[in-house]
ZAMARGU-4260 file (C-alpha; in steps of 0.2 Angstrom, whole numbers, plus 5000, padded with zeros to 4 digits):
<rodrens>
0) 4615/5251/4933 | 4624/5246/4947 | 4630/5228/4942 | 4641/5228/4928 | 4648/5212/4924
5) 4648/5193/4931 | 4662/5183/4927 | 4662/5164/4929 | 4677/5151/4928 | 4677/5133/4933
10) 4659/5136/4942 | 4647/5121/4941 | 4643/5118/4924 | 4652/5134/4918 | 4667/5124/4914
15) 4678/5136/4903 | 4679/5156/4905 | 4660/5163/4905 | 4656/5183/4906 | 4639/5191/4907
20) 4637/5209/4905 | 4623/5218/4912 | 4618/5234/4903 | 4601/5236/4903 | 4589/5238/4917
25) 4583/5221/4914 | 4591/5206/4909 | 4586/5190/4906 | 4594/5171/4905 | 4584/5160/4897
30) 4589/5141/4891 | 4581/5124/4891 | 4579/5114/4908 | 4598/5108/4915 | 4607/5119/4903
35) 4614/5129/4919 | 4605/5143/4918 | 4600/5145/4939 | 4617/5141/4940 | 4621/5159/4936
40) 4611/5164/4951 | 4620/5152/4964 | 4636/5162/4958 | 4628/5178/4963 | 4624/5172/4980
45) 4642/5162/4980 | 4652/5178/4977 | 4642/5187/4988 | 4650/5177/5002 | 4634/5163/5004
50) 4641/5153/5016 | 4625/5137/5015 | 4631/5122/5005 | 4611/5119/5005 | 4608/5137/4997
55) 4621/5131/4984 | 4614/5116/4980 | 4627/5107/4984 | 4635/5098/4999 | 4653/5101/5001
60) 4665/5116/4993 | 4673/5103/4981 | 4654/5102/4973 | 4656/5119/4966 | 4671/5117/4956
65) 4668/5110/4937 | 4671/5090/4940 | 4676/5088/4922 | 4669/5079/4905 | 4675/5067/4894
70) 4682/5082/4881 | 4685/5094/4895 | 4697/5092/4911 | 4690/5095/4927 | 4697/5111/4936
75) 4707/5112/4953 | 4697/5130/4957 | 4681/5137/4955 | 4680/5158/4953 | 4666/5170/4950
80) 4669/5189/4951 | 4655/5202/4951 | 4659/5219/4947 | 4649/5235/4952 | 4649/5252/4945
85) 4653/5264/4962 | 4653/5280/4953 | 4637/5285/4964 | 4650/5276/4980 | 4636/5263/4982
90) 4649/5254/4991 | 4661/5261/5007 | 4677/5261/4996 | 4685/5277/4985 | 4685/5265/4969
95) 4674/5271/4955 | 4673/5252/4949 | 4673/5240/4961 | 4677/5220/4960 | 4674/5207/4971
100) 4678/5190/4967 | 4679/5174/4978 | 4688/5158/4975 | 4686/5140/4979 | 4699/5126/4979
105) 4696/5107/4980 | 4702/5107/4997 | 4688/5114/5004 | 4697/5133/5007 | 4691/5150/5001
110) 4699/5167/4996 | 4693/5184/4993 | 4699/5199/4985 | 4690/5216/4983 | 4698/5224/4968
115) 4712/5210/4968 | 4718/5212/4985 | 4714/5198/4997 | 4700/5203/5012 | 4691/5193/5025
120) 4675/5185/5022 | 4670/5200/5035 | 4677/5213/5025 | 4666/5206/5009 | 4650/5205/5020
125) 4652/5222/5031 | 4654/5230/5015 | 4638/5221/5004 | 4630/5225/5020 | 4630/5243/5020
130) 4623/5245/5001 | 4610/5233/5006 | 4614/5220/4997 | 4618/5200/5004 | 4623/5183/4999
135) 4604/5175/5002 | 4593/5193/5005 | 4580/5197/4997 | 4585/5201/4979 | 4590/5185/4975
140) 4575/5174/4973 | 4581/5158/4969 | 4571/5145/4961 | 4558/5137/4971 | 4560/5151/4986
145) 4546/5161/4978 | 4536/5153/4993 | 4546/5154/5004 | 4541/5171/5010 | 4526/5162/5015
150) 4531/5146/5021 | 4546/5151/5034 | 4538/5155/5051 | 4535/5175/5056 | 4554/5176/5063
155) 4560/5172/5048 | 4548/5181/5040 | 4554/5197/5050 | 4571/5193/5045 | 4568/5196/5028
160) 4561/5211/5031 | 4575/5218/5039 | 4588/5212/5025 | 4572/5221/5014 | 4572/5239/5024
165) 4593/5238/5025 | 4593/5234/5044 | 4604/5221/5042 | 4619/5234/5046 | 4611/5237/5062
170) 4611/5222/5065 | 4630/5220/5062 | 4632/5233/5074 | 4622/5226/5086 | 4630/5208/5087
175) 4648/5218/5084 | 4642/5227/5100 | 4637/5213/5108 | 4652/5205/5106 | 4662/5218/5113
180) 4651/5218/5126 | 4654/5197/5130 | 4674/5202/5128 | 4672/5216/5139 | 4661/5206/5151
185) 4675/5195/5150 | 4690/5207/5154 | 4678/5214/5169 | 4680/5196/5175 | 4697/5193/5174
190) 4699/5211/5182 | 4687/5206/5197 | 4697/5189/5198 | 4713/5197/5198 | 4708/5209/5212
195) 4700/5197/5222 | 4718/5187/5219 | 4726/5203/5226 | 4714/5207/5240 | 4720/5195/5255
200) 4737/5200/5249 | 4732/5218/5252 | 4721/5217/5266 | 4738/5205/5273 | 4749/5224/5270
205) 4738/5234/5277 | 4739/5226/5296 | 4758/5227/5292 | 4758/5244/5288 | 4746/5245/5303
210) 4761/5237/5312 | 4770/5248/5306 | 4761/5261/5312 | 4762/5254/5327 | 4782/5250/5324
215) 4785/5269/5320 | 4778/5274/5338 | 4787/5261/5346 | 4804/5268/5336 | 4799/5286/5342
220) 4798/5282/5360 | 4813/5268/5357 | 4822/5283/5351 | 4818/5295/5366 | 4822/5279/5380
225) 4838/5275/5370 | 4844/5293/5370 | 4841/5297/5390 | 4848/5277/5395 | 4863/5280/5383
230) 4867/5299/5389 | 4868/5294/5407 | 4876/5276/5404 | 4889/5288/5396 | 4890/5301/5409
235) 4890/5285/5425 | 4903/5276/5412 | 4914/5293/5412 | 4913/5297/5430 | 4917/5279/5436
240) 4930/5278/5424 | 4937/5294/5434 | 4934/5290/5450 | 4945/5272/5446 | 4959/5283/5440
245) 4961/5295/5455 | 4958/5281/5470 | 4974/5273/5460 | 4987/5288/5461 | 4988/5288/5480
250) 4990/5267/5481 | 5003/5268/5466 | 5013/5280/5474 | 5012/5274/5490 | 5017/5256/5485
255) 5033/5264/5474 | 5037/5273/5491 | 5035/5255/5499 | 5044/5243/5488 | 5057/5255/5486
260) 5062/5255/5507 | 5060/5236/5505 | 5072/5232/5493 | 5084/5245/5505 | 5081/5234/5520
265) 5084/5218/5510 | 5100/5224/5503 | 5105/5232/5519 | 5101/5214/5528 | 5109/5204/5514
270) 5126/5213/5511 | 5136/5212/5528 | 5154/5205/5528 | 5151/5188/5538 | 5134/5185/5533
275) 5140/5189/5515 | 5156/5175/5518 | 5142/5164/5525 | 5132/5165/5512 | 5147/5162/5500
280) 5151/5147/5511 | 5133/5141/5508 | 5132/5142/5491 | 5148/5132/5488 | 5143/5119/5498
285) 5127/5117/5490 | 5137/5115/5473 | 5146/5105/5479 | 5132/5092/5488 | 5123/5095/5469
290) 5137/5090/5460 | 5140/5076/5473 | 5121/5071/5473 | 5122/5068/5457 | 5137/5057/5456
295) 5128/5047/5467 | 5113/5045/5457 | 5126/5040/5440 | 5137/5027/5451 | 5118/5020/5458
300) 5114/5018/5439 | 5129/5009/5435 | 5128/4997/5448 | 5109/4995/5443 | 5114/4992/5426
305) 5129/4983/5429 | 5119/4971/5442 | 5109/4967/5430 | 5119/4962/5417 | 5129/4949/5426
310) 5113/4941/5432 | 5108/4939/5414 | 5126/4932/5410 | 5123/4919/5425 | 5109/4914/5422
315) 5111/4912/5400 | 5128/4901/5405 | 5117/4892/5418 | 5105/4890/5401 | 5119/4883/5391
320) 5126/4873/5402 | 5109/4861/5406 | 5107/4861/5386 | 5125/4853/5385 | 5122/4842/5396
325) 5107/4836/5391 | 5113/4836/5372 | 5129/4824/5378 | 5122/4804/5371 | 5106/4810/5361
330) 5104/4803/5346 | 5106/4811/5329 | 5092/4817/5318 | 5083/4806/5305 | 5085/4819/5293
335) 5102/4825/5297 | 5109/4806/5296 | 5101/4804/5279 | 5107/4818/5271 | 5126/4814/5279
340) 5123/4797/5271 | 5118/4803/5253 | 5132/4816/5254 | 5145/4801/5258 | 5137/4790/5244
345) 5138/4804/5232 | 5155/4806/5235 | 5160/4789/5234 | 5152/4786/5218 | 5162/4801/5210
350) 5178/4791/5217 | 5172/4773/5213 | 5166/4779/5192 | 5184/4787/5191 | 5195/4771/5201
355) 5207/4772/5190 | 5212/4791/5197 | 5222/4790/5215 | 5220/4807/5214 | 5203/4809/5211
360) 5202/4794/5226 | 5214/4805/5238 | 5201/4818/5235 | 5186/4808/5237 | 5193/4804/5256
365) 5199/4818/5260 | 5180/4827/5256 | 5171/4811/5266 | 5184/4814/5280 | 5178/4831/5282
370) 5160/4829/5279 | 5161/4819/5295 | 5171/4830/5305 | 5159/4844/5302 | 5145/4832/5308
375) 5153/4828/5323 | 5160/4842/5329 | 5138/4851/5324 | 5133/4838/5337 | 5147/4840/5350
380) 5153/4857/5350 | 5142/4866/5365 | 5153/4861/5379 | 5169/4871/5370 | 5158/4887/5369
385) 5154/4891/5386 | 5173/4893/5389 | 5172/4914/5381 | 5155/4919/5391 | 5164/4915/5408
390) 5176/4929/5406 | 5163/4942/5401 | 5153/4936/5419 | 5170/4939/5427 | 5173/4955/5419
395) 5155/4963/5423 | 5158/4959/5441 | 5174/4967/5442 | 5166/4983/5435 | 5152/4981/5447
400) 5163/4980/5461 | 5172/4996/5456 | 5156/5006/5454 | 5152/5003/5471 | 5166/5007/5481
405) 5164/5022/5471 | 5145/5025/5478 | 5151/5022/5493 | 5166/5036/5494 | 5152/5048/5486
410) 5141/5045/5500 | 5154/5047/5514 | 5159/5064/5504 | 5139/5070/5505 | 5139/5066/5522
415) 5153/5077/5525 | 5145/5092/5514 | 5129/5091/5524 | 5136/5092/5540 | 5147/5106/5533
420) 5132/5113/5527 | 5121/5114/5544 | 5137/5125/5550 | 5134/5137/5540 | 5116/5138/5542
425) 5119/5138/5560 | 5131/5152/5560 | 5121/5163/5547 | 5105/5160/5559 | 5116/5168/5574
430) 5120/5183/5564 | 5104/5188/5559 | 5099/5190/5576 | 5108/5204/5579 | 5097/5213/5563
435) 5078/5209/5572 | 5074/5229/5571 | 5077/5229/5553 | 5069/5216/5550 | 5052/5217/5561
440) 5052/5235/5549 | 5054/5226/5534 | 5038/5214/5538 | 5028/5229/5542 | 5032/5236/5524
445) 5028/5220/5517 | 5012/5218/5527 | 5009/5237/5521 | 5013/5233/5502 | 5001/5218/5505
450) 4988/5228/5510 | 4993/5241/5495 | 4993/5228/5480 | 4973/5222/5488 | 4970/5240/5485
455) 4974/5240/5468 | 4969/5225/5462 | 4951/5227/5470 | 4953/5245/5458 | 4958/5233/5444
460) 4943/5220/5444 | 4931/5237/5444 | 4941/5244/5430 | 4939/5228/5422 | 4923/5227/5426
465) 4921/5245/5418 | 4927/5239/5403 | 4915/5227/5402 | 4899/5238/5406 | 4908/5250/5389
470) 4907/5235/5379 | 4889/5232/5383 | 4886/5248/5377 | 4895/5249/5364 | 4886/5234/5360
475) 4870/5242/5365 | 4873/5257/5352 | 4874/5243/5338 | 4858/5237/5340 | 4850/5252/5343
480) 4858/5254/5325 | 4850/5240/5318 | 4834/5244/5326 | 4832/5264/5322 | 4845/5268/5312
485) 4859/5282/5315 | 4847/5292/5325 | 4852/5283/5340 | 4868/5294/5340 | 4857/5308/5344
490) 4860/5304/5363 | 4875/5312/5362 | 4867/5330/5359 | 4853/5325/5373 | 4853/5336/5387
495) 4849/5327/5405 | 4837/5337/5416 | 4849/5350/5428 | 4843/5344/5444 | 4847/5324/5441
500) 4864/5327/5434 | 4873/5327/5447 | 4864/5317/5458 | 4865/5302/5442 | 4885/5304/5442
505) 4886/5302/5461 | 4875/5291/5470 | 4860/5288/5458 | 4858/5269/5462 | 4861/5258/5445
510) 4847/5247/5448 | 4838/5262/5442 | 4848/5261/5426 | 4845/5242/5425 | 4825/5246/5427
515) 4829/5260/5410 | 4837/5244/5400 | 4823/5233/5406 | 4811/5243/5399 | 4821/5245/5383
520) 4822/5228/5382 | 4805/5224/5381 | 4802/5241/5369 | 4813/5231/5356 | 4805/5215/5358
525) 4791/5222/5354 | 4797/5231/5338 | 4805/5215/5331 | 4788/5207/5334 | 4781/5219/5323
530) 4794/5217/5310 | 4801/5235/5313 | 4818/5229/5302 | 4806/5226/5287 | 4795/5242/5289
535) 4803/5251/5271 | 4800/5235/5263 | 4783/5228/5268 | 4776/5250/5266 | 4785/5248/5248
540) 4777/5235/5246 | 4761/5239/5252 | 4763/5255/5240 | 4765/5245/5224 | 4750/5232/5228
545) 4737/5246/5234 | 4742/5255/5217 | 4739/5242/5207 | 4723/5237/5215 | 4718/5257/5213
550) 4725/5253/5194 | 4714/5239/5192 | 4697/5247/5201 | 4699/5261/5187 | 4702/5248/5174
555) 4684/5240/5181 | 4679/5255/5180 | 4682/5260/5166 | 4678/5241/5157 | 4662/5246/5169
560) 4658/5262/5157 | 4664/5254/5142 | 4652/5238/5147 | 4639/5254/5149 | 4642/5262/5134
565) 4641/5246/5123 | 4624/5241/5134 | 4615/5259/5129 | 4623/5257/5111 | 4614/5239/5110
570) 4597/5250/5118 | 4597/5262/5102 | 4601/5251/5091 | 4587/5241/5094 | 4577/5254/5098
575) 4582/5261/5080 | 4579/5243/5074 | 4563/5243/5080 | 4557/5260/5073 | 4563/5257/5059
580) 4556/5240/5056 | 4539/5247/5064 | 4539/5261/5049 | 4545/5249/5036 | 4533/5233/5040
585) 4517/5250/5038 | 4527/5255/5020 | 4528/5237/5015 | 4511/5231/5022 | 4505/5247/5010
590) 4515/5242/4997 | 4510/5223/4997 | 4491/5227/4999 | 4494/5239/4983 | 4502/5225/4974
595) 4492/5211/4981 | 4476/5221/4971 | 4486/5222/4955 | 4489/5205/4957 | 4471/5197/4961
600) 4460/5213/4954 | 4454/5216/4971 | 4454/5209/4989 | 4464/5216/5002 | 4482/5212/5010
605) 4492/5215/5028 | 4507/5211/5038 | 4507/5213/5055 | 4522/5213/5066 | 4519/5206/5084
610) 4528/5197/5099 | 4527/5177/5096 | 4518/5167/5109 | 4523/5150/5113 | 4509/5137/5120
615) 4516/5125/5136 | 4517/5108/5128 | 4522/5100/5143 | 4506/5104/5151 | 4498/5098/5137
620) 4507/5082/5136 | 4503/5078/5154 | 4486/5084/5155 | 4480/5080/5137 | 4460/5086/5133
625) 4462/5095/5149 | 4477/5109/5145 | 4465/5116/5133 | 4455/5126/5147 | 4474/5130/5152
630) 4478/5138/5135 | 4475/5155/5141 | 4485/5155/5157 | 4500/5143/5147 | 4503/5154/5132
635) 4517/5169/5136 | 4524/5183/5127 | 4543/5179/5120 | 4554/5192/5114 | 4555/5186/5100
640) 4545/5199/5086 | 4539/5188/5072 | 4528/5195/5055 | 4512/5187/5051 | 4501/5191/5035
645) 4485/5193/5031 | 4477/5190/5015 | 4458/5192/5007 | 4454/5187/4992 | 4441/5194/4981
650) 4426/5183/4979 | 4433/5172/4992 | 4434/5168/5012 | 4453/5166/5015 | 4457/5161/5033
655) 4475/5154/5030 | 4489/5154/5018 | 4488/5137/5016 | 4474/5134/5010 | 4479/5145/4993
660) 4480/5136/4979 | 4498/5137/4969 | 4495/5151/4957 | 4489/5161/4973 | 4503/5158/4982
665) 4515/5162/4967 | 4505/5179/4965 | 4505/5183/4986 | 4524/5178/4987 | 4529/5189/4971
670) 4515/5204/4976 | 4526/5202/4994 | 4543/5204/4986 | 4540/5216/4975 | 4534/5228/4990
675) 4549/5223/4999 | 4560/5230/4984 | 4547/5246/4980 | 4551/5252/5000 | 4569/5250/4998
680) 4576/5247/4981 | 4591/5237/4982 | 4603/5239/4969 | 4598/5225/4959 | 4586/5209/4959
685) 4587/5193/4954 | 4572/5182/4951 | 4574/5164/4947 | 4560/5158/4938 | 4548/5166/4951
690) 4534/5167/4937 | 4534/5147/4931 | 4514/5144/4939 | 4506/5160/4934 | 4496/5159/4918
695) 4496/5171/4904 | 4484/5183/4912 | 4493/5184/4927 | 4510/5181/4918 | 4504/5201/4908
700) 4503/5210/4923 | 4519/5200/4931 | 4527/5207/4916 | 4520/5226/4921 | 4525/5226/4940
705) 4544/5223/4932 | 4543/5237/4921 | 4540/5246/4936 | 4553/5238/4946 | 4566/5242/4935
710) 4564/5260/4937 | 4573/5259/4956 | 4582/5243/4951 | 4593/5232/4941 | 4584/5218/4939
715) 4593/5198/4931 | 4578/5188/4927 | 4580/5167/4925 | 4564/5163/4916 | 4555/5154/4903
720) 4539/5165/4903 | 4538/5174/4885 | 4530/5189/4893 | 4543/5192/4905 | 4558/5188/4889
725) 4547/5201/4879 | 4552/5216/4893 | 4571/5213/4894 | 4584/5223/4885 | 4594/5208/4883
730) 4593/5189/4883 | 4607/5178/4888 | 4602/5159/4883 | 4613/5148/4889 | 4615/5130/4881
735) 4624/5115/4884 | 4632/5105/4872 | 4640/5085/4872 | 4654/5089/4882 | 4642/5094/4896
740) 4648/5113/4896 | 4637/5126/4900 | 4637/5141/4886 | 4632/5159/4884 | 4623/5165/4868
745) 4616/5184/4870 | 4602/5195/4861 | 4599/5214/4862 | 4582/5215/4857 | 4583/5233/4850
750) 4598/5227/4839 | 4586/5211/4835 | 4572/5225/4829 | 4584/5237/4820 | 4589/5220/4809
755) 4570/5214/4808 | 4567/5230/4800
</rodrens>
């Protein structure tokens, strides 16, 4: 036995902690309609990891947990744990007892455990799946399914074959494989997307590395135009730079000799006795007339300044005078008349409220005497004030009159020097005569030194201009630099050809060497065009991007070959599929017509695998009587392989399933299963109540086919048929009391007989 125990808490009807224990080869559960006896089976196919609330009976998760009665709390989790003896390693895991179990909470959520530790509903189903053994395969026949081996349609008929035969790990494997497949299908995409993304980026380096290229040539032939350019703009610069500094010796020298007899004929002309005394004379006088010059210009300043002053004084007493006379009779201001008068009153009143005072009274007329003398002399005072200005007038002029006649005896004295000085002149004039020879020497020196300084300074604007042209190429060197690097120094070890050496340092024409720097010119144009200055960049580039597009081809590659792999996997797999459902539709079809003639006593039975066809209903919609001459050409092969069956009974003409009656049906479905389990014996079967319509007849040899089943396999029976009660090793009846909890009462029948006797 493979199934050992089942254990039950909070499941359905099982309210409180249930255990059933199976060890004989058949077991059966028996128990009165609604005790909760099928329920046992729903928690076979629920902790086998059933996922169909339908297949459940029930709607939602929630619907499986024990609700609650009126003596008995309902429960907040449902659990059911199925244990299986592995000594015989039935199932993939080095346990010699293995436990699954599987939990339900009123939230709707599930957890599974193999031998306590939690797995994946995957885990639970990959490892069921390879003993051959499933949550709604063919050994758990539920109530009411009997039929249903006839009823569903020859897909579903061939997929309970396959659970039957134990293809459904192949299957597993096929639809793993296929999965892997989609994913890889989807990485090749995402590959080929990425690289199609990197493409115009690549194809984009590779014309700049073609420019490159092209850049690297240019820099080649750069490099040989900048080393013969540079090594005779060197040698030119060099030569010209000699051929300045010896046309300057003889010039230099000659003008030192020049300058030298000039200063000697100067000296010689400025230092005889009377033309020295003259000249002595000369400059005295022209002191004197400077220092005499400018006493005139102060004495001209003074009279200016003094000039104007007494006109201003003239005419500011002029002024005053017509405001005095024009003041002389006016009357008095409003304002200043009243505030006299309010000054007198003021006073008076003091002297008048203190009359009894002569002092206070002396005081009082003394202050209104003066109040009106103040306001007499305010209004007649102007005339007495042009007395003091007259005398400043007076005294301006006579300083004005002294600063002229001294203007005039300065001017007198000037006359004097300047005739004195015109002497002089005269006299020095008549002694330089007698000096003509030196002198007509000492302008052809100067004419000569004249003609020397031209010389040289014609010899400084070319060495100036030679200063400029080293700039340039010193200039020139740095952009060769920036250009091609430090191999542009390599001109200094280039050798010129021997028969243009000397003719380039002598006479070679520099339009030539313009024509050389022209052309360079234009070569680097050219490179910066092609991005020279970013050549080790953009090929660095180009290196990292065409590696990883060679990364990523590979990687397709290999997805490709991976894609490949998984496709012929797929092949053999269901070309093993096939095979083996081929082979085991024959075994079963033999099985089933055996079992079929156990059944009925007689007759004959089949199953026939073959593809499905499926008729054009649109046709047939829109032609109506007339898509029946178009059945032929409308009907095409699917690929979907579907199992038919084929049934004849004895004594009668059978055409179609559905015309069996019920007890038929019961007997095809059970002769069908039964075959199934006889080619590949699972490890146990559970029938629900598969034999409630056969009578007592059939009901005998029902009970004989599962004597025989239970030599390969374990087999749980749910049923109320005596017979089959009569053939179990132990009977389970399950009851229900008031408080609406399912129970578990158990025989041993050969205990029950040992008693009896």
């Amino acid at each position: 036995m493979y199934l050992k125990s089942l254990h039950l808490v909070g499941f359905k009807s099982f309210g409180k902690k249930s255990e059933l224990e199976f060890s004989t080869p058949i077991t059966a559960v028996v128990g009165p309609n609604g005790s909760g006896k099928s329920n046992t089976a729903e928690a076979f196919r629920f902790v086998l990891g059933e996922q169909s609330m339908k297949g459940l009976r029930s709607k939602r998760g929630e619907d499986l947990i024990w609700g609650g009665s009126t003596d008995v709390p309902r429960s907040n989790r449902a659990s059911v744990k199925a244990t299986f003896d592995n000594t015989k390693r039935l199932l993939n895991v080095d346990f010699d007892e293995v436990v699954i179990e599987r939990t339900v909470f009123r939230d709707g959520t599930n957890e599974y455990a193999i031998n306590g530790s939690k797995v994946r509903l995957k885990d639970v189903t990959e490892l069921l799946a390879a003993a051959n053994i499933g949550a709604s395969g063919h050994h758990i026949i539920s109530q009411g399914e009997a039929d249903r081996v006839l009823a569903s349609s020859p897909k579903e008929r061939k997929h309970m074959i396959e659970d039957a035969l134990g293809l459904r790990v192949y299957q597993y494997k096929k639809d793993e494989s296929r999965k892997k497949l989609e994913r890889t299908e989807e990485n090749k995409a995402q590959v080929e997307s990425l690289r199609r993304e990197n493409a115009p980026h690549l194809k984009f380096l590779e014309r700049q590395v073609k420019k490159m290229e092209r850049a690297r040539t240019l820099r080649e032939e750069l490099v040989e135009k900048y080393k013969d350019y540079l090594k005779r703009e060197e040698q030119y610069l060099s030569y010209e730079r000699e051929v300045i500094t010896g046309a300057r010796r003889e010039p230099e020298a000659a003008l030192k000799d020049v300058t030298k007899r000039i200063s000697e004929l100067e000296k010689a002309l400025a230092t005889s006795d009377e033309d020295t005394k003259t000249l002595a004379k000369i400059e005295e006088a022209r002191g004197v007339l400077g220092t005499l010059r400018s006493e005139l210009a102060q004495h001209t300043r003074n009279v200016g300044r003094l000039e104007g002053q007494v006109t201003y004084e003239e005419r500011r007493i002029e002024r005053e005078r017509q405001t005095a006379s024009e003041d002389e009779g006016q009357p008095v201001p409003y304002k200043e008349a009243k505030s006299l008068w309010e000054d007198l009153t003021r006073i008076l009143d003091t002297a008048h409220d203190k009359s009894g005072d002569l002092g206070t009274l002396r005081g009082a007329l003394q202050d209104a005497q003066k109040l009106l003398r103040t306001f007499v002399e305010r209004h007649h005072g102007v005339q007495e004030a042009v007395e003091p200005d007259t005398k400043d007038l007076e005294r301006l002029k006579t300083e004005l009159t002294g600063e002229e006649g001294e203007a005039a005896r300065t001017q007198s004295d000037i006359e004097k020097q300047d005739a004195l000085l015109s002497e002089l002149n005269a006299q020095l004039e008549l002694n330089r005569t007698e000096n003509r020879d030196q002198e007509r020497e000492l302008y052809a020196l100067k004419s000569k030194e004249t003609e020397l300084r031209s010389t040289l300074a014609a010899l400084e604007t070319r060495r100036m201009s030679l200063d400029r042209e080293e700039e340039e190429f010193k200039r020139e060197i740095g952009e060769g630099i920036a250009l091609i690097g430090r191999r542009v120094n390599e001109y200094k070890e280039y050798e010129l050809p021997q028969q243009t050496i000397e003719l380039d340092r002598v006479s070679e024409d520099r339009e030539a060497q313009h024509s050389r720097r022209r052309e360079l010119e234009k070569l680097k144009v050219r490179l910066e065009e092609l991005g020279g200055a970013n050549a080790e960049d953009i090929t660095k580039e180009y290196a990292e991007v065409k590696e990883r597009d060679e990364f990523l081809g590979k990687e397709l590659d290999d997805l490709e070959a991976s894609a490949q792999s998984l496709r012929d996997l797929i092949q053999e797999l269901e070309n093993e599929l096939n095979e083996r459902f081929a082979s085991g539709v024959s075994e079963i079809g033999e099985q089933f017509n055996t079992y079929f003639q156990l059944m009925f006593g007689g007759g004959s039975a089949n199953l026939k695998a073959e593809r499905q066809k499926k008729r054009n209903k649109l046709a047939a919609a829109i032609l109506g009587e007339a898509a029946q001459e178009l059945d032929e050409q409308s009907e095409e092969e699917t690929d979907d392989l579907g199992v038919d069956i084929e049934v004849s009974l004895p004594r009668k003409r059978v055409q179609n399933l559905m015309v069996l009656s019920g007890g038929e049906r019961a007997l095809t479905s059970i002769a069908l299963i039964f075959a199934m389990s006889q080619v590949n014996p699972p490890p146990f079967l559970i029938l629900d109540e598969t034999d409630a319509a056969l009578d007592e007849a059939n009901s005998r040899r029902y009970g004989d086919l599962i004597s025989k089943l239970a030599e390969k396999s374990q087999l749980i029976l749910i049923t109320h048929n005596r017979e089959t009660m009569s053939r179990a090793g132990v009977l389970y009846g399950i009851t229900m009391g008031a408080d609406g909890v399912s129970r578990i009462l158990s025989v041993k029948f050969d205990e029950a007989a040992a008693v009896a006797k």
